[in-house]
C-alpha positions as CSV (number, residue, x, y, z in Angstrom):
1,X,5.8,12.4,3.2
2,X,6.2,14.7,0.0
3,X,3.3,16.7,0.4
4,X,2.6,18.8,-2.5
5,X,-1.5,19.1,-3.2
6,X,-1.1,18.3,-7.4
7,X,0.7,14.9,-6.4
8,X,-2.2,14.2,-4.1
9,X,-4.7,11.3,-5.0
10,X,-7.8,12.1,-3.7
11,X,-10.2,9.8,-5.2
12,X,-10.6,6.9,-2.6
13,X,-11.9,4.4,-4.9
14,X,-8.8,4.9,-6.5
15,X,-6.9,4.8,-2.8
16,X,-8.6,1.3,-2.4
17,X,-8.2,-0.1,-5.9
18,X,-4.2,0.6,-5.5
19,X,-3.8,-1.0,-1.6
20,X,-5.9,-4.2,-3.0
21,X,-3.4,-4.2,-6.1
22,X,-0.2,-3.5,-3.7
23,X,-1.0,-5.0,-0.2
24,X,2.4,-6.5,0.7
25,X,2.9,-3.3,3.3
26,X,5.8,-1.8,5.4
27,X,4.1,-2.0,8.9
28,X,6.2,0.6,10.8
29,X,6.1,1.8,15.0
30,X,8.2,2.4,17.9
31,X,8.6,1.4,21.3
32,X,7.8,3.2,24.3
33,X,11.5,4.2,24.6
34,X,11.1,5.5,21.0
35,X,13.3,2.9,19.0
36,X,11.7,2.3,15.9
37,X,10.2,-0.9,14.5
38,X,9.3,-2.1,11.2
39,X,7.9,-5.2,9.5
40,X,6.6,-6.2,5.7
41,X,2.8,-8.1,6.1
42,X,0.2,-8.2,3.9
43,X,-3.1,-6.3,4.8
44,X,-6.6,-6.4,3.9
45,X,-8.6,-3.7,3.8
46,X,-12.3,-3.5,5.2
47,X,-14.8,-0.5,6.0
48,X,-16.7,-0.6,9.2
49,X,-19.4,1.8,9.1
50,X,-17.4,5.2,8.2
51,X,-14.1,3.5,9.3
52,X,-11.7,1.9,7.3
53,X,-9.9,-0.9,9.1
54,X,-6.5,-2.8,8.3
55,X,-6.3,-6.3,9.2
56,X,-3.6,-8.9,9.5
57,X,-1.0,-11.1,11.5
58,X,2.6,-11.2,12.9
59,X,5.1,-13.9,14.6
60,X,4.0,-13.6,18.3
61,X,7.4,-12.3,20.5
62,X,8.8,-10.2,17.9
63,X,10.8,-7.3,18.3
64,X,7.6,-5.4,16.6
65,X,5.1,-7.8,18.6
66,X,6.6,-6.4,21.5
67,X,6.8,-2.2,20.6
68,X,3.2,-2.8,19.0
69,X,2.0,-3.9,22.2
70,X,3.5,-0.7,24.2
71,X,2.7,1.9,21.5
72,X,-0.1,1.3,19.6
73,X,0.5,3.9,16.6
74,X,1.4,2.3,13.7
75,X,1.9,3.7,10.0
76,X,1.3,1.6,7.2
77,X,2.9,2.2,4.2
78,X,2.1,0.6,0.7
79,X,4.0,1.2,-2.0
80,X,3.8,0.4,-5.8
81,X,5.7,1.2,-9.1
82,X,8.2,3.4,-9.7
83,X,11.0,5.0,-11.8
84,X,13.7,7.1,-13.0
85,X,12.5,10.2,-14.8
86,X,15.2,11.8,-17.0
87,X,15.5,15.6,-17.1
88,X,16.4,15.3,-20.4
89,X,13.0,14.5,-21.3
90,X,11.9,17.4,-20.4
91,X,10.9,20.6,-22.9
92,X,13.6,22.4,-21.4
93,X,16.1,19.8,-20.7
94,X,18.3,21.6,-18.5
95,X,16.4,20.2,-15.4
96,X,17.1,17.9,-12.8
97,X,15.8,14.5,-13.0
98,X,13.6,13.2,-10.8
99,X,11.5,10.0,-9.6
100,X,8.4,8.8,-10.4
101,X,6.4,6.8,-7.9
102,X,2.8,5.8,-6.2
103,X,2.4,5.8,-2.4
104,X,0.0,5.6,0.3
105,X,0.3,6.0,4.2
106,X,-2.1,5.2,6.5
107,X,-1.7,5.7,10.4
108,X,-3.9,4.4,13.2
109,X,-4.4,2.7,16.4
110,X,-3.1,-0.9,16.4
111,X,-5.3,-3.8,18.2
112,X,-4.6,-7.3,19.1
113,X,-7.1,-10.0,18.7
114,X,-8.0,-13.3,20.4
115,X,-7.9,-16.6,19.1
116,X,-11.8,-16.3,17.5
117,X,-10.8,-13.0,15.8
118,X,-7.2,-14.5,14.6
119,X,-9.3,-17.1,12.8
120,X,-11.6,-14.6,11.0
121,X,-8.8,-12.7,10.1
122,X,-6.9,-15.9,8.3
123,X,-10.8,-16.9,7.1
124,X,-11.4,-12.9,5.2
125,X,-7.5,-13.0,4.1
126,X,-6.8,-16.4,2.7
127,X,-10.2,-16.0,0.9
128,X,-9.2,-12.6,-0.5
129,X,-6.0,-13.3,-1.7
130,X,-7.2,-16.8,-3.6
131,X,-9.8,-14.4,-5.2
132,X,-12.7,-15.7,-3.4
133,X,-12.0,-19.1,-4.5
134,X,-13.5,-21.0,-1.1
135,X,-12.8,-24.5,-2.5
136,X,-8.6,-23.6,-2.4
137,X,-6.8,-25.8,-0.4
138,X,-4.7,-23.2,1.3
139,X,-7.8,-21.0,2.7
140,X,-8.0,-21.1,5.9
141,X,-11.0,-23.5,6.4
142,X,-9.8,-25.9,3.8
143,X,-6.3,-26.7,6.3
144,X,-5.7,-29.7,8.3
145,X,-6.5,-29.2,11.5
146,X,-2.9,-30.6,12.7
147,X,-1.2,-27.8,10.9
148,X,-3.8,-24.7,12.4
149,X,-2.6,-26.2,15.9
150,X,0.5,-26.4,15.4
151,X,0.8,-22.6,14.0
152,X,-1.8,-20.9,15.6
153,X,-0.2,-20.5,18.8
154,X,3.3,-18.8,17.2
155,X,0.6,-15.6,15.6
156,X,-1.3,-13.3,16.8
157,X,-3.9,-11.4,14.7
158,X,-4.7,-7.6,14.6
159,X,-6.9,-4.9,13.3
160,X,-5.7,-1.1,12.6
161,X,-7.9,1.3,13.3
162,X,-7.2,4.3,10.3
163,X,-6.9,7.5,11.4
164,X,-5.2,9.5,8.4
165,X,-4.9,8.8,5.1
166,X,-2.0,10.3,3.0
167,X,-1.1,9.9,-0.5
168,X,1.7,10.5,-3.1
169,X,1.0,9.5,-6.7
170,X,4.1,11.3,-8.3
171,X,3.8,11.4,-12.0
172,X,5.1,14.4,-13.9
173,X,2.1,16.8,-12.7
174,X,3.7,19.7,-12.9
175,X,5.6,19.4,-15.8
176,X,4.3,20.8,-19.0
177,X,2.3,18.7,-22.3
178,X,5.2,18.1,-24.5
179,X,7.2,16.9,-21.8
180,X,4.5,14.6,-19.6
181,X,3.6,13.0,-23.3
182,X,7.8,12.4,-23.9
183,X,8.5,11.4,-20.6
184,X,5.4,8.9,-21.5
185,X,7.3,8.0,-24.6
186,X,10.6,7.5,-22.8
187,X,9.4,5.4,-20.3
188,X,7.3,3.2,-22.5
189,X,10.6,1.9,-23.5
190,X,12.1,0.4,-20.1
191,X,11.7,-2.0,-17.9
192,X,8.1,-3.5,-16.7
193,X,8.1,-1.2,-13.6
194,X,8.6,2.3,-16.2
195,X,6.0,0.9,-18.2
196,X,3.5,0.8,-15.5
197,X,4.2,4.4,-14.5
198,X,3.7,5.2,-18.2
199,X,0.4,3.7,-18.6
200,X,-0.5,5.7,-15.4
201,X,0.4,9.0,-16.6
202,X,-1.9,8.1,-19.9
203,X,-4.5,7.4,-17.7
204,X,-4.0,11.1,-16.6
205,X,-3.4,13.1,-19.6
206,X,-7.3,13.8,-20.5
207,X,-7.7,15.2,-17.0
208,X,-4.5,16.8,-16.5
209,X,-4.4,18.6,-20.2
210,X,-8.2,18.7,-21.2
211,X,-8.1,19.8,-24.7
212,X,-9.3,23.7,-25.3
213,X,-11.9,24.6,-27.6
């Protein structure tokens, strides 16, 4: 991971507020020969005691089923916006451009579930991700019971156990006033994904350049 301490996030509210915002994870292993693995799942986060604990599910049988079960460190990766960042938005424009972007990792120990704890895994997640909306059709209670049979049996649940947390929220830290407030400027005029980054960096600016009296 790029590890330089001013791109660093270390508020964790802020750590939890982006994973709830950008769930839809890289799930990534190996085997026990060493052959990496990787999946995409959604995952819900939850702390237990001082813990924090990743849950979710996977097609039983899979070729990341199957290295989960012989190695049980996992890294989880979620990722959210990013974008190109011009060097000629720079104050000294005679600088190589670069890429802004927000990321989290977060490694632990992998665990398989039975049946009971499959079901309050689908019960916390469906309810989580229909915002707590318990009379949804789709959460998991509200199913016919002839569908949960028929699918139950092809997942399995899990829970990761966190061990580390890293971060990278790359946004124009190091670069000087004029240019973070132009690359804001610039970016304010692309695509959705630029715009985001922008509105980051603004959230930023009074911390990062607080004014001098």
């Amino acid at each position: 991971m790029y590890d330089l301490p001013y791109h660093k996030e270390n508020d964790p509210k802020i750590v939890q507020a982006f994973i709830k915002q950008y769930p839809f994870a890289f799930l990534s292993g190996c085997t026990a020969q060493g052959i990496p693995v990787a999946t995409q799942v959604p995952l819900f986060l939850e702390k237990d005691q001082e813990k924090q604990i990743l849950s979710g599910h996977i097609m039983k049988g899979t070729a990341h089923h199957k290295a989960f079960l012989e190695n049980q460190n996992v890294l989880a990766i979620f990722t959210g916006k990013h974008t190109y960042v011009s060097g000629t938005w720079y104050s000294n424009p005679n600088t190589p451009s670069t890429w802004n972007y927000m990321s989290v990792h977060m490694m632990g120990k992998i665990r398989f579930v039975n049946e009971a704890g499959l079901e309050n895994i689908l019960r916390k997640t469906s309810a989580h991700f229909e915002n707590d909306d318990l009379t949804s059709p789709t959460v998991f209670d509200n199913l016919p019971e002839s569908f949960k049979e028929r699918v139950m049996h092809a997942i399995v649940g899990f829970e990761i156990s966190v061990t580390q947390v890293d971060t990278v929220f790359k946004l124009s830290q190091d670069r000087d006033r004029e240019s973070y407030n132009n690359i804001i400027k610039m970016l304010k005029l692309q695509g959705d994904d630029s715009q985001e980054i922008a509105r980051e960096m603004e959230r930023r600016l009074e911390q990062l350049f607080p004014d001098v009296e």
